[in-house]
C-alpha positions as CSV (number, residue, x, y, z in Angstrom):
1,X,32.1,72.2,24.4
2,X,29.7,72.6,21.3
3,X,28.3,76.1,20.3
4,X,24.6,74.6,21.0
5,X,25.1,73.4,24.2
6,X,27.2,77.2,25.5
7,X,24.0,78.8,24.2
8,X,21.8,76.2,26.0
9,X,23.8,77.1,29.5
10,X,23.1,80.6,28.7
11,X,19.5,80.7,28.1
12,X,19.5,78.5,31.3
13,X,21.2,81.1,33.2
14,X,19.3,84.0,32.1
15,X,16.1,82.3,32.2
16,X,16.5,81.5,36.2
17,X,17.9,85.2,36.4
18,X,14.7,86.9,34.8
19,X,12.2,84.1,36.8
20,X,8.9,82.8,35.7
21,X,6.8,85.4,35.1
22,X,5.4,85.3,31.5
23,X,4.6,88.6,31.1
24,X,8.7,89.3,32.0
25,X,9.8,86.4,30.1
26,X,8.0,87.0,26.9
27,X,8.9,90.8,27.2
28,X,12.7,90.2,27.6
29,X,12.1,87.5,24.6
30,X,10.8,90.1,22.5
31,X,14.1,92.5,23.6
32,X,16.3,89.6,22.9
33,X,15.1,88.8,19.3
34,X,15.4,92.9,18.9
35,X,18.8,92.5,19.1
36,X,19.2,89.4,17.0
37,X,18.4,91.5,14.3
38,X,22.1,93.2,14.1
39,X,22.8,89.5,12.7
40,X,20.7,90.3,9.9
41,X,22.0,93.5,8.8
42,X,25.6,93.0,7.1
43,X,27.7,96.0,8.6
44,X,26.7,94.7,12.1
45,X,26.7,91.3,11.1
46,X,30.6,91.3,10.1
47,X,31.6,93.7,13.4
48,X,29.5,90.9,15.7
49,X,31.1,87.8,14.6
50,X,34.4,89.1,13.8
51,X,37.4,87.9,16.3
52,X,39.5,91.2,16.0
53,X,37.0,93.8,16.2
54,X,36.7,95.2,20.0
55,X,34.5,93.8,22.2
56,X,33.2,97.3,23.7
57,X,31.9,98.1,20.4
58,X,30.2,95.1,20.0
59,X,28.6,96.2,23.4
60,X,27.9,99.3,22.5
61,X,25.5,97.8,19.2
62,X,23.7,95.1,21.5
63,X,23.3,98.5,24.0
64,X,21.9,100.0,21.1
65,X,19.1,97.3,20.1
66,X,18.4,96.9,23.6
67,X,18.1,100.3,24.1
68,X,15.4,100.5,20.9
69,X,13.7,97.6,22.7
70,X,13.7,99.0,26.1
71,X,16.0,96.5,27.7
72,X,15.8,96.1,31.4
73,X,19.2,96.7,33.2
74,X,19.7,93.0,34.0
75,X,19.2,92.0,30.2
76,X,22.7,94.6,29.4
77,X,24.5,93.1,31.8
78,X,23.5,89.6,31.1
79,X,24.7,90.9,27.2
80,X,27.3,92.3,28.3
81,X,28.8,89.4,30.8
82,X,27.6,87.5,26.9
83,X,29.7,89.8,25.3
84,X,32.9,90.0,27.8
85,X,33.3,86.1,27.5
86,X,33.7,86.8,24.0
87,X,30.8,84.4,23.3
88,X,29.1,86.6,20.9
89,X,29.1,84.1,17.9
90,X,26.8,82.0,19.8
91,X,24.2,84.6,20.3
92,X,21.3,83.8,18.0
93,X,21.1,79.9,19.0
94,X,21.0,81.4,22.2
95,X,18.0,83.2,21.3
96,X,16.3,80.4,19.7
97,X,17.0,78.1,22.6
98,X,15.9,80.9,25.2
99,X,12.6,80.7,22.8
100,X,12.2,77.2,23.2
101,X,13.0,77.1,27.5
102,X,10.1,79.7,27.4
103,X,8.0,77.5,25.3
104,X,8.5,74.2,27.0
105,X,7.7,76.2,30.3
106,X,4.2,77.0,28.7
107,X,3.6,73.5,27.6
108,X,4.0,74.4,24.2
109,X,5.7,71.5,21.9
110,X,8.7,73.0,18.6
111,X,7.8,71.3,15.4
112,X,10.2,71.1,12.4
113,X,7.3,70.4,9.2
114,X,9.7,69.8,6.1
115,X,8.4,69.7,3.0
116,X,9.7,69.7,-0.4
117,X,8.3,73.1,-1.7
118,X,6.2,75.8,0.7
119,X,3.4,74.9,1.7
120,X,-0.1,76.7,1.9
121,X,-0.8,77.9,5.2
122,X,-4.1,76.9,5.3
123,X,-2.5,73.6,4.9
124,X,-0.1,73.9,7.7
125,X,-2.5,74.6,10.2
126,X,-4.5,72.1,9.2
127,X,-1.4,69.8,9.6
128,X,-0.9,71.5,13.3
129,X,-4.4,71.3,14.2
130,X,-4.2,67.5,14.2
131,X,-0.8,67.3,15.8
132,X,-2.2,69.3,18.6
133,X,-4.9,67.2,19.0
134,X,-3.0,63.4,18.5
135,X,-0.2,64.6,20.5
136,X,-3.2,66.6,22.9
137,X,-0.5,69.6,23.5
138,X,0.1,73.0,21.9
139,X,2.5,73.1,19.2
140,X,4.1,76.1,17.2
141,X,5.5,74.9,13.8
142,X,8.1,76.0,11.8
143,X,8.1,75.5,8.4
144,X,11.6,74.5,6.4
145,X,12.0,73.3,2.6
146,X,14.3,70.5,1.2
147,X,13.7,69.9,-2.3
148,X,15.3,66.4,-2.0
149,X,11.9,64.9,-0.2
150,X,10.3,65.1,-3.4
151,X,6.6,65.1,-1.9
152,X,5.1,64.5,1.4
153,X,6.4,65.8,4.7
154,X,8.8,64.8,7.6
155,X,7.6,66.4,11.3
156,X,10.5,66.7,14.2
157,X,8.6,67.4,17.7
158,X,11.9,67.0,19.7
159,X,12.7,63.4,19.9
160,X,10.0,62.0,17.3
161,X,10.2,62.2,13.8
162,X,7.1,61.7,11.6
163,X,8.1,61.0,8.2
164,X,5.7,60.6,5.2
165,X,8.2,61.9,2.5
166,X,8.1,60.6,-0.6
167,X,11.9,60.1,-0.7
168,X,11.9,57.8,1.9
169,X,9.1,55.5,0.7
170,X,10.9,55.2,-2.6
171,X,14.2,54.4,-0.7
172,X,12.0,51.5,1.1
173,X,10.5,50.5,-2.2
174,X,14.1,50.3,-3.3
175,X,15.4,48.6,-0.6
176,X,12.9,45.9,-0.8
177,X,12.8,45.3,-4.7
178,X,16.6,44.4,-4.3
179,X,16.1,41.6,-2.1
């Protein structure tokens, strides 16, 4: 079974074992992304994703975090039970896909804008602002660059996939002149 779809079951489980309650939710989102920081510093980067280091000592950093963050006693065990099934590698797309359960939930639609250098972001909400109102739902945008697009954009809300790149009209252009 693929990585992304373990972390998907997990942020499944754990958002049926926290419930509904926003207020909950987004607090044990906020402890969750505490401890997704260890991923970011290198010492407890290299202990986390390491197969031969112990797995009580990974606990005992995510206890750590949590601890910092004020983790509830359900969110260490659900860690720890995380931890124990020796399923730490998958941990921050679990986070990110315990982001997006929470946003779907609230109605709210994940957008991929990527463009070929950063944008302004004036610009980018400008650029959400009519999303939200063609799509007419609330959408929280991320913003990613690929050089290779030349120009333009490309949008990903899920399924769709807006692209006005300037890479792929020139491929079209391309494609066309050759007939």
């Amino acid at each position: 079974m693929s990585a992304t779809r373990i972390a998907n079951r997990y942020a499944k489980a754990l958002y049926r074992l926290i419930g509904t309650d926003p207020k909950n939710t987004k607090t044990c989102l906020e402890q969750l992304q505490t401890a997704r920081a260890l991923f970011d510093i290198e010492p407890s980067a290299k202990v986390l994703m390491s197969p031969v280091m112990p797995q009580d000592l990974k606990k005992k950093l995510f206890d750590a975090a949590l601890t910092a963050a004020n983790g509830s006693d359900v969110l260490r065990a659900f860690i720890g039970a995380l931890v124990a099934a020796g399923r730490v590698d998958i941990y921050p797309a679990f986070v990110d896909r315990f982001a997006r359960i929470l946003n779907e939930a609230a109605g709210i639609v994940d957008a991929d804008v990527i463009t070929a250098t950063t944008i302004d972001p004036v610009v980018l909400g400008n650029l959400t602002s009519s999303l939200e109102r063609i799509l007419k739902t609330k959408i929280q945008v991320s913003q990613q660059v690929d050089p290779e697009l030349l120009g333009g954009f490309v949008v990903r809300l899920g399924n769709r996939m807006i692209d006005m790149s300037l890479k792929t009209k020139l491929d079209a252009l391309s494609k066309s002149a050759a007939l």
